[in-house]
C-alpha positions in Angstrom: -115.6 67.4 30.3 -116.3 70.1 27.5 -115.3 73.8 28.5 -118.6 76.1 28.4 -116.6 79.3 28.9 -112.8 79.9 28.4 -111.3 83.7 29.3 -107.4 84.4 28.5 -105.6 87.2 29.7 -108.7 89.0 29.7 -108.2 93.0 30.6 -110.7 96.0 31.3 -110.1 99.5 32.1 -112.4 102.4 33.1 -111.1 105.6 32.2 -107.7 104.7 33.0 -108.3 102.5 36.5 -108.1 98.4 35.8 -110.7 96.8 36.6 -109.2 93.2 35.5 -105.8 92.8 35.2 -105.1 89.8 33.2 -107.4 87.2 34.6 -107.5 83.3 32.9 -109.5 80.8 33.7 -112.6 77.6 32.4 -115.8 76.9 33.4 -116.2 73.5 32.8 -119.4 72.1 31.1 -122.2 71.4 34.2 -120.2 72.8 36.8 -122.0 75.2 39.2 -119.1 78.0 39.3 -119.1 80.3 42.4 -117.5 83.9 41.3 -116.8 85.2 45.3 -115.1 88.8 46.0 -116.0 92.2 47.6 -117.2 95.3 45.1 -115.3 96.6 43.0 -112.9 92.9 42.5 -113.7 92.9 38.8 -116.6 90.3 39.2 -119.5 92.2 36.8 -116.5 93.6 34.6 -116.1 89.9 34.1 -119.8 89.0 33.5 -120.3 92.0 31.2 -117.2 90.8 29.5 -118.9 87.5 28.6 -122.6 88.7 28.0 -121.4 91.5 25.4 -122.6 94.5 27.9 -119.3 96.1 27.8 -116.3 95.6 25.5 -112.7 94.5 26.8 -109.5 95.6 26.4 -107.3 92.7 25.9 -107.6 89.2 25.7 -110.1 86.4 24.7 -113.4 84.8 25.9 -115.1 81.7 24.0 -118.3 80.3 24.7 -118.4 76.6 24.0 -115.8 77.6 21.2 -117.4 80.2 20.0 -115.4 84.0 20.2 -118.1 86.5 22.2 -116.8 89.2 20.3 -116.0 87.4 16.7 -119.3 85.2 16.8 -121.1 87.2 19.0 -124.8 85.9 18.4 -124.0 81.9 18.5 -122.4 82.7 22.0 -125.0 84.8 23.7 -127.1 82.6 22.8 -126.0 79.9 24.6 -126.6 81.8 27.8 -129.6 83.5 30.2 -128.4 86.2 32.3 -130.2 87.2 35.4 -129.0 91.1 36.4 -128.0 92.1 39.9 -130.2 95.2 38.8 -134.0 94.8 37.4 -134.0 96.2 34.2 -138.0 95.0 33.4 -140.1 97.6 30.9 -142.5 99.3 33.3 -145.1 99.3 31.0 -145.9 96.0 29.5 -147.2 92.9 31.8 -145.0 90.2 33.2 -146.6 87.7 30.5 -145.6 90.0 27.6 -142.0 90.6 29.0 -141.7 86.7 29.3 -142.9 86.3 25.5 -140.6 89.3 24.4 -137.4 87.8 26.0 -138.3 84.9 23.8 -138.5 86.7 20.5 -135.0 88.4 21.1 -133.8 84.7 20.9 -135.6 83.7 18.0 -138.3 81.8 19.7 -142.0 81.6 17.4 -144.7 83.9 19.3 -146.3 80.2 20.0 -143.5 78.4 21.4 -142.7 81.7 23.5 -146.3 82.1 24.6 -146.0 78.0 26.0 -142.7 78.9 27.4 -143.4 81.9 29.5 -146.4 80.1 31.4 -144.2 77.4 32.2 -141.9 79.1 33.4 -144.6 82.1 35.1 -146.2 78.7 36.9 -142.8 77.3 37.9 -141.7 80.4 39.6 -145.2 80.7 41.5 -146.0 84.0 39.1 -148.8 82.9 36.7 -151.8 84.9 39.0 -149.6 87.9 38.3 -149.1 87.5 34.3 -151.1 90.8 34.2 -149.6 92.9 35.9 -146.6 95.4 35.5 -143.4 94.4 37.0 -144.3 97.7 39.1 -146.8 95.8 41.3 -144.2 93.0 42.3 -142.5 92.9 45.5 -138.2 92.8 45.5 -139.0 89.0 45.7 -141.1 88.3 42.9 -139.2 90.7 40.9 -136.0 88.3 41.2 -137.9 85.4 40.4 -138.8 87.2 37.4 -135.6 88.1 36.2 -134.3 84.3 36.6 -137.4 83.2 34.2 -136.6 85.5 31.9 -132.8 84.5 31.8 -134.6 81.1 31.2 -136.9 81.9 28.6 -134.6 80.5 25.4 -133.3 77.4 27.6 -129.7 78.6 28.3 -127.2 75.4 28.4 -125.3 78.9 30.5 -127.1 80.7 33.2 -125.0 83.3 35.1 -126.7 85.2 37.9 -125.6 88.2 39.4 -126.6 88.3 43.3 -129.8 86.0 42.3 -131.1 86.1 46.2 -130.5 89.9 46.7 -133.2 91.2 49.0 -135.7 88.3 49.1 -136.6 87.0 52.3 -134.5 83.3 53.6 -137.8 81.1 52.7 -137.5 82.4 48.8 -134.0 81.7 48.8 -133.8 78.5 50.0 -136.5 77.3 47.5 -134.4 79.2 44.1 -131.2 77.3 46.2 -133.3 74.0 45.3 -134.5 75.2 42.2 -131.1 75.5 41.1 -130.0 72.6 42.3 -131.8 70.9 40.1 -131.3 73.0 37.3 -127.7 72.3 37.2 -128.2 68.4 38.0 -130.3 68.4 34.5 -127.2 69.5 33.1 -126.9 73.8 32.9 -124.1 75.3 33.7 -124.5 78.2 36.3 -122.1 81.2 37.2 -122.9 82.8 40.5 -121.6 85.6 41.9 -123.1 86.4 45.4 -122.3 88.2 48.8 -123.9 85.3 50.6 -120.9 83.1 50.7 -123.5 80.8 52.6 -124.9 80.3 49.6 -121.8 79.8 47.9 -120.7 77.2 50.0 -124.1 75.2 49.8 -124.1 75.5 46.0 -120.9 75.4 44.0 -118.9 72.6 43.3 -115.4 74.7 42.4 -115.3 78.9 43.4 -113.2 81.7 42.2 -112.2 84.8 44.6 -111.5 87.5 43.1 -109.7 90.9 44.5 -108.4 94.1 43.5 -109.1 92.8 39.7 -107.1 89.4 40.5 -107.8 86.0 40.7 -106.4 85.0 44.3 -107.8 81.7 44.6 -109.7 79.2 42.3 -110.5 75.9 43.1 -112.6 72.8 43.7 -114.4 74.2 47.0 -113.5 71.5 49.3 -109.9 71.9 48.9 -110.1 75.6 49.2 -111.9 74.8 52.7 -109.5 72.0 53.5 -106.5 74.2 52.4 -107.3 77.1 54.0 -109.9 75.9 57.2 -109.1 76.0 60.9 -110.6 74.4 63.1 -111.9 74.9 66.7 -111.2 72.5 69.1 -112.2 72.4 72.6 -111.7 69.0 74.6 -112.9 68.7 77.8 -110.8 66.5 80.2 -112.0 65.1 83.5 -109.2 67.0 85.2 -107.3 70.0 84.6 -103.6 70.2 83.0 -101.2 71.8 84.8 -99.3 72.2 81.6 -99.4 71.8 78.2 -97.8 68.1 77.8 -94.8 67.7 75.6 -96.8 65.2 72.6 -99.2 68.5 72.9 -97.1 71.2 72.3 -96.4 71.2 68.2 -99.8 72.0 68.4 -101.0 75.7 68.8 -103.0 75.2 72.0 -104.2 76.5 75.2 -105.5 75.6 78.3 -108.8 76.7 79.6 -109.7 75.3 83.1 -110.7 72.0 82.8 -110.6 72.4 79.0 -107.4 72.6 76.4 -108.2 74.4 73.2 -106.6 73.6 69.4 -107.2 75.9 66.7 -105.4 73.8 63.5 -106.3 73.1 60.6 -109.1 70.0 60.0 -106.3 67.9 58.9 -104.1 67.4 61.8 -107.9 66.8 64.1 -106.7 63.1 64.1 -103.4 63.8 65.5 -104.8 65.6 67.8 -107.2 63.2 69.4 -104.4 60.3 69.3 -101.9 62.2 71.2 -104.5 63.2 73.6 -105.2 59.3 74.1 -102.0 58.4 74.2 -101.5 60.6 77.1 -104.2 58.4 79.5 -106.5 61.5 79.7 -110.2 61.0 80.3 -112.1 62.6 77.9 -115.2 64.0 79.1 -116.4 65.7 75.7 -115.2 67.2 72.6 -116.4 70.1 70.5 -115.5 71.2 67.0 -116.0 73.9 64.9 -115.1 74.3 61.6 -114.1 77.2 59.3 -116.8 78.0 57.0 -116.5 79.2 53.6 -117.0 82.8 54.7 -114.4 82.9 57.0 -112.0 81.7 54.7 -113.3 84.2 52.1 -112.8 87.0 54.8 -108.6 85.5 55.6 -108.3 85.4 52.1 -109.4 89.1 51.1 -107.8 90.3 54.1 -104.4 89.2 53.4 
């Protein structure tokens, strides 16, 4: 699989502080790339290290081969970027932004003019093409920025907090929008504070802390690595102690209950030594880690 962006040893201060201290790592072609940490990790001094809005200190960044500061024009222009912040002219309509975006990528007034009703339809914001981005709700404003990021059809498209302040029915249809998106093939970097949305999207996540990369990998064996899990098993009658094939296991008992927290791996264990023991079972509950407790352990420690 072909690498769409490569950083090495990449560094950035502000007036002294570091804001990424050395940081390496690929996004792989078509991946959907979770970028996870709490403010000020070094996430958007990443992204703006990429997208040319700020310069780096040391180290490299290549977009499908191509140096983002030595050949700076064929690697933006393999990506979209969609702000954390709306930075939309106040004073032209939402179809002329759209047909702008395209001209800064070289796209004839024609083909941009096509392209920005597509994309103005697709996003449910054709009935608005007249108006000023000043008459859009937060919602519709988001949506916005995400076409425009779209306009010169990005093989890249990173977005910055894409779900910020829209309401859960709007996020769950740009979650299936970009589903599909990245099953046609684009590669998408997302950094968000809903680590729900993380978890529902990405196929491999980097945290980020501090201005270090603390974990980065495939996000099933991050959960598997790091996830507990919660297991309560009700017996048909109590334990008057925790039995001996019981006790490598960290585990109390509750009534007529006996409670595991372990991690998902050793569940099978578990449930054999419990049935080797001649125990009626009345029921059993589990509860898994999810990928924002994890994120929380992990920032934490």
């Amino acid at each position: 699989m072909a690498v769409a962006i490569s950083i090495k040893n990449l560094k950035k201060s502000y007036k002294g502080t570091d804001a990424v201290k050395g940081i390496s790592f690929d996004v792989k072609e078509g991946e959907f790339f979770g970028f996870l940490g709490p403010n000020g990790a070094g996430k958007s001094s990443t992204i703006h290290s990429i997208t040319g809005i700020c310069n780096f200190n040391e180290g490299s960044i290549e977009v499908f081969g191509h140096d983002v500061v030595k050949d700076y024009r064929a690697a933006r222009a393999f990506i979209g970027l969609s702000p954390q912040e709306f930075n939309l002219d106040p004073f032209f309509s939402i179809f002329e932004l759209m047909v702008f975006q395209g001209g800064y990528y070289g796209l004839e007034i024609k083909k941009a003019k096509e392209r920005a009703a597509e994309l103005l339809k697709k996003f449910g914001l054709w009935e608005k093409k007249d108006m000023t981005m000043r008459a859009l709700s937060g919602g519709m404003k988001r949506r916005l920025t995400i076409a425009q990021a779209l306009m010169h059809e990005p093989k890249i498209l990173i977005l910055d907090e894409p779900t910020a302040g829209v309401d859960i029915e709007l996020r769950h249809e740009l979650w299936n929008f970009l589903k599909e998106l990245n099953e046609k093939g684009t590669t998408i970097v997302l950094t968000t504070h809903y680590i729900e949305e993380a978890e529902k999207l990405c196929d491999r996540i980097c945290i980020m802390n501090k201005g270090k990369i603390i974990e980065l990998d495939d996000k099933d064996k991050v959960m598997e690595k790091f996830g507990k899990s919660k297991i309560a098993i009700e017996l048909a009658e109590p334990l008057k102690s925790i039995p001996e094939k019981l006790q490598a296991y960290n585990c109390i008992i509750k009534g007529n209950s006996i409670e595991f927290i372990e991690p998902k791996s050793k569940i099978n264990g578990i449930i054999k030594a419990i049935d080797s023991l001649n125990i009626r079972i009345e029921d059993i509950d589990i509860k898994n880690d999810s990928l924002e407790d994890i994120f929380l352990e992990l920032i934490r420690r």
